[in-house]
C-alpha positions in Angstrom: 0.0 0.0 0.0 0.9 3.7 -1.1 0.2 7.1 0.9 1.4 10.6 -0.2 0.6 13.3 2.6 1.3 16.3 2.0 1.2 19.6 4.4 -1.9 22.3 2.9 -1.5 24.6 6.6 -0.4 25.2 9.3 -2.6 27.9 12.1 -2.2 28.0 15.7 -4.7 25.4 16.5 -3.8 23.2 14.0 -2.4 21.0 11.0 -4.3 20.4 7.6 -2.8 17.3 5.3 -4.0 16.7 2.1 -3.8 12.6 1.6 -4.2 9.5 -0.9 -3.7 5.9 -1.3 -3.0 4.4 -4.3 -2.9 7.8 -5.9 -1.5 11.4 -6.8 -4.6 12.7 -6.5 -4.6 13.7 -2.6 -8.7 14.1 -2.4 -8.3 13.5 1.4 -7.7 16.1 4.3 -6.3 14.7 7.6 -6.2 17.3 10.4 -4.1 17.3 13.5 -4.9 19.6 16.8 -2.1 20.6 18.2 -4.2 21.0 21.3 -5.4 18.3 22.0 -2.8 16.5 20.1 -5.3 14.5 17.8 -5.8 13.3 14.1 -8.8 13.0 12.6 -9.9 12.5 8.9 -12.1 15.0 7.7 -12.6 14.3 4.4 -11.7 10.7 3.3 -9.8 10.1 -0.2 -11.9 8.4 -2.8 -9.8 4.8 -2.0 -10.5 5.0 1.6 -14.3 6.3 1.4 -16.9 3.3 2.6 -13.7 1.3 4.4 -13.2 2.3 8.1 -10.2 -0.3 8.1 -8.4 1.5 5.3 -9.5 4.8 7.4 -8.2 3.5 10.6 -4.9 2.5 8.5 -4.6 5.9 7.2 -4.9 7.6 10.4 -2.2 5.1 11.6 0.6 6.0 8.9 -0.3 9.4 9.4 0.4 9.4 13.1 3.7 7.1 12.9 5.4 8.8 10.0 4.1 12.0 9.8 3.6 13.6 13.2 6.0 11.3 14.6 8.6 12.6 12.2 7.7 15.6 12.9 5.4 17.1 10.3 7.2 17.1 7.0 6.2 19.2 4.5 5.7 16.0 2.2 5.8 11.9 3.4 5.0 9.2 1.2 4.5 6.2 3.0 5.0 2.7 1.5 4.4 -0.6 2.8 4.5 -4.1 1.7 
């Protein structure tokens, strides 16, 4: 599997990713508050929409590589 995130902003409160899977095309937007320190998906990308396990998975890369690596401007994730 194949994700591309990629940074859209950055305010006080928060982070704003677009995202894919299996695409170019990121469709998605994955927030992070800084706050209360939590992503969410706010608008799922056309692979992940109707599948809360590729969700969950998304949310899960996101969290490891992205905010764990401390929010890149552009991660793509790939996994076997």
């Amino acid at each position: 599997m194949r994700w591309i995130f990629k940074l859209i902003e950055e305010t006080e409160e928060k982070y704003v990713y677009g995202y894919a899977r299996e695409s170019d095309e990121m469709d998605g937007v994955i927030e992070f508050s800084k706050k209360q320190r939590i992503a969410a998906i706010v608008t799922p990308c056309t692979k992940d929409k109707g599948s809360e396990w590729c969700s969950r998975k998304a949310i899960d890369k996101f969290v490891i590589c992205v905010v764990g690596e401390g929010f890149p401007t552009t991660r793509r994730v790939i996994t076997g």
